[in-house]
Each structure stands twice: as structure tokens, then as C-alpha cells.
C-alpha positions in Angstrom: -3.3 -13.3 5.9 -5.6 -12.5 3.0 -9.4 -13.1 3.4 -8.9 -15.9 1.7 -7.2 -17.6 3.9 -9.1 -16.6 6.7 -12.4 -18.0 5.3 -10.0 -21.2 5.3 -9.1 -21.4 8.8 -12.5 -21.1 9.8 -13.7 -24.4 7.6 -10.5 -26.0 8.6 -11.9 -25.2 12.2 -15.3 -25.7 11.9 -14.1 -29.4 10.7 -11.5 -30.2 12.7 -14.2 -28.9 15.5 -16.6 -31.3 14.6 -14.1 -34.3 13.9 -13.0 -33.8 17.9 -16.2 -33.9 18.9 -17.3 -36.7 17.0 -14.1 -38.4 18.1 -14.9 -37.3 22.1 -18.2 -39.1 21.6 -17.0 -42.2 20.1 -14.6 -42.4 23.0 -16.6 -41.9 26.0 -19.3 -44.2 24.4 -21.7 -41.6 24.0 -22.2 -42.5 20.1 -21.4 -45.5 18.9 -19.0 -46.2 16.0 -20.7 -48.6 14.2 -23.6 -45.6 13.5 -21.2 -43.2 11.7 -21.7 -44.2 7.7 -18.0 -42.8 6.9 -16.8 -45.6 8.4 -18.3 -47.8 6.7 -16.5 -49.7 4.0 -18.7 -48.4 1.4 -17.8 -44.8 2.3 -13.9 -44.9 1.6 -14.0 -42.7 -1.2 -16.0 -40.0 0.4 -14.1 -40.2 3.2 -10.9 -40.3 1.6 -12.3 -37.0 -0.1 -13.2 -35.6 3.0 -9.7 -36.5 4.3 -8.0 -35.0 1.5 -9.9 -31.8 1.9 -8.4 -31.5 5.0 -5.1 -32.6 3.9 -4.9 -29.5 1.3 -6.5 -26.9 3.7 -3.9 -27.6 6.5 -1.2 -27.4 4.0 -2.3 -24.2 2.6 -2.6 -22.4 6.4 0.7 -23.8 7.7 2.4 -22.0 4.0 0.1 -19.4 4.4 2.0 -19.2 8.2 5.2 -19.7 7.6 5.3 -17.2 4.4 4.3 -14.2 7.1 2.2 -11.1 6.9 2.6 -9.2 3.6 5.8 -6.4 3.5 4.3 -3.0 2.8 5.2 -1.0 -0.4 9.0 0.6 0.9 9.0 4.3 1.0 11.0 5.5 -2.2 14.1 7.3 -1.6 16.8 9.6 -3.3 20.1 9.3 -2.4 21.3 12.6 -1.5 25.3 11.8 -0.7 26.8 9.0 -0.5 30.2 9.3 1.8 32.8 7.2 4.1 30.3 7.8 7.0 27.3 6.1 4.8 24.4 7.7 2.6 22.3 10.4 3.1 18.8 9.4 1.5 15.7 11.6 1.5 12.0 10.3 0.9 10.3 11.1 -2.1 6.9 12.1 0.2 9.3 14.6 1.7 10.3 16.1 -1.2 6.4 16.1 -2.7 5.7 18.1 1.2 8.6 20.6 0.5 6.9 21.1 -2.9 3.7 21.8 -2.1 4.4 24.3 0.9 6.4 26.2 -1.4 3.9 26.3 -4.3 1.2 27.1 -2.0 2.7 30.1 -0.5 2.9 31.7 -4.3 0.3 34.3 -4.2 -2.9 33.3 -6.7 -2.2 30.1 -6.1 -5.1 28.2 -4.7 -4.9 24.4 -4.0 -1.6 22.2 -4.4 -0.7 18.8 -5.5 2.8 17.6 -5.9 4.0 14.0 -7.0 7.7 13.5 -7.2 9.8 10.5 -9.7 13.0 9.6 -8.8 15.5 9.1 -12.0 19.4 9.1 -13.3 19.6 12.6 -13.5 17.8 14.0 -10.2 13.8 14.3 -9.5 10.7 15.2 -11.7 8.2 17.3 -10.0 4.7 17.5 -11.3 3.0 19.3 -9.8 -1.2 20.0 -10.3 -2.8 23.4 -9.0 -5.5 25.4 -8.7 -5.5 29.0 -9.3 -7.6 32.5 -9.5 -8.4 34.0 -12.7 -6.4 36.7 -12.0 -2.9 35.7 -12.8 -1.3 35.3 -15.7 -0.8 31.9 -15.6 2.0 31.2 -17.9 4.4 33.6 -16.1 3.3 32.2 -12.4 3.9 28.8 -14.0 7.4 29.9 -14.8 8.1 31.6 -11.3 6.7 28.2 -9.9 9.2 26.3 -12.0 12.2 28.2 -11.2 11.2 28.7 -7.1 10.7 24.5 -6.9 13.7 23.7 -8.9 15.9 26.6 -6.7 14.6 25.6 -3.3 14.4 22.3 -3.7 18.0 22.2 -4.7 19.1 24.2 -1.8 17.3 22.9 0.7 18.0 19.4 -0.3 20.9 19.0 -2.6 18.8 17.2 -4.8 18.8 18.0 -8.7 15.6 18.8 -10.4 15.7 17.8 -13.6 11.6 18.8 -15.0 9.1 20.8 -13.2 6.1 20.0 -14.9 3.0 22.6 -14.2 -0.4 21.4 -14.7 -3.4 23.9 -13.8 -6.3 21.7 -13.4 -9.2 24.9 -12.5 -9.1 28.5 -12.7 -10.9 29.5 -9.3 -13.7 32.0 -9.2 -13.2 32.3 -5.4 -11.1 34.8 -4.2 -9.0 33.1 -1.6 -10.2 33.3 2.1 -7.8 35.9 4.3 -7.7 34.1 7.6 
């Protein structure tokens, strides 16, 4: 239930609240009916209003119930083998995980960002680093390219159709032995 909805319950509430308690006092003689102007004859339209208010509120909640909570986005998957026993799928975010330990382990690489896309012919891999100035970065970039799209193959039986490289900074740190 959105926020909007909630702000709705708690008028529908806050009415229906004070329409019991009016009603409780009307009943028990506590206030009597001829001093509530709403019933009046003169007040039909306002209360008709009022009435219709409510009217749309409850009907809006009681959708709002029986429609249930939002689904979350579903995981994307690849389907790895398909077989008598049934399919074999693997999660994109696993793949991306697989990625980026592998990258990261590539000496003068510094930080690691992977995003995988599922399509017809296997996965794209882009993946963003961050490395030292002293690599050459277009070879790295190719050992990258060829280590992802190797070991990710193995390890997965997936197909990797594009590896796509993107150095986002050149570090001036040297990386931290620990």
C-alpha cells in the first residue's frame, strides 16, 4: 500500500471515527439529533457529498486490499541448460559477482564494476574500472576481455557474446598491500 493510500485510510478512519461517535451519542441521548445541522433537510446535498466521499474512499481501500502488496522487480536469469530433468538458470547478479572477482584479481586493476545483459546469443559484460597509471591499459583491457569471456564460459556454460571495457580514472594511488 502506497502512501497514498495510507494517507486515505487514515481520513477514512478519522471519519468513520467521528461518525461512530457521533452515532454513540445520538443513541445513548447524550446529544440530541435534532442539533446536528446535516440532518437537516436543508443539508442533503452536503451530506450527500460527505456521503459520497466516503463512498469513493472505502472503495478505493477495499481495491487497494484486494489488489495486494506490490511484486518486486524478478531477479533476471539466463538459462544455462535446458534438459528432461528441467532448466538450469543462473542470475544475472551472479554472473556480474563472478565478473568482478575476476577483474579485480588482475594486477593494476583498482576498483570494479560489472553489469551484465542477458540476449539471443549469450551475455554482454560491461564492465567499468579503475586502474594505476602504470599499465598499459589497452593490452590489460584485452587480457580482461579474454579472462571474463574464458572464465565465465567455463565456469558457467554461459556464452559471452561482448566484453565491453570502460576505464572510468587512472589512479594515482598505488594500491594498498594488506
Amino acid at each position: 500500500m502506497g502512501a497514498f493510500d495510507r494517507g486515505l485510510v487514515a481520513v477514512y478512519s478519522l471519519f468513520v471515527s467521528i461518525a461512530a461517535i457521533i452515532a454513540g451519542a445520538v443513541y445513548y441521548g447524550l446529544l440530541p439529533a435534532g442539533r446536528l445541522n446535516i440532518l437537516q433537510p436543508e443539508n442533503k446535498a452536503a451530506a450527500a457529498a460527505v456521503l459520497l466521499v466516503l463512498l469513493l474512499i472505502g472503495f478505493r481501500l477495499v481495491w487497494a486490499s484486494l489488489s495486494g502488496p506490490k511484486r518486486k522487480k524478478k531477479e533476471r536469469h539466463v538459462v544455462v541448460e535446458d534438459n528432461s530433468l528441467g532448466k538450469v538458470r543462473i542470475a544475472l547478479s551472479a554472473v556480474e559477482s563472478l565478473t568482478t572477482k575476476m577483474v579485480s584479481q588482475v594486477p593494476g586493476i583498482r576498483e570494479v564494476k560489472a553489469a551484465v545483459d542477458g540476449d539471443a546469443q549469450g551475455v554482454t559484460i560491461n564492465i567499468n574500472a579503475t586502474v594505476t597509471p602504470d599499465i598499459n591499459i589497452p593490452e590489460v583491457s584485452k587480457d580482461v576481455q579474454r579472462l571474463v569471456q574464458d572464465k565465465v564460459k567455463e565456469v558457467t556454460g554461459i556464452a559471452v557474446s561482448n566484453v565491453l571495457v570502460n576505464v572510468e580514472n587512472i589512479s594515482a594511488n598505488k594500491p594498498r598491500v594488506e
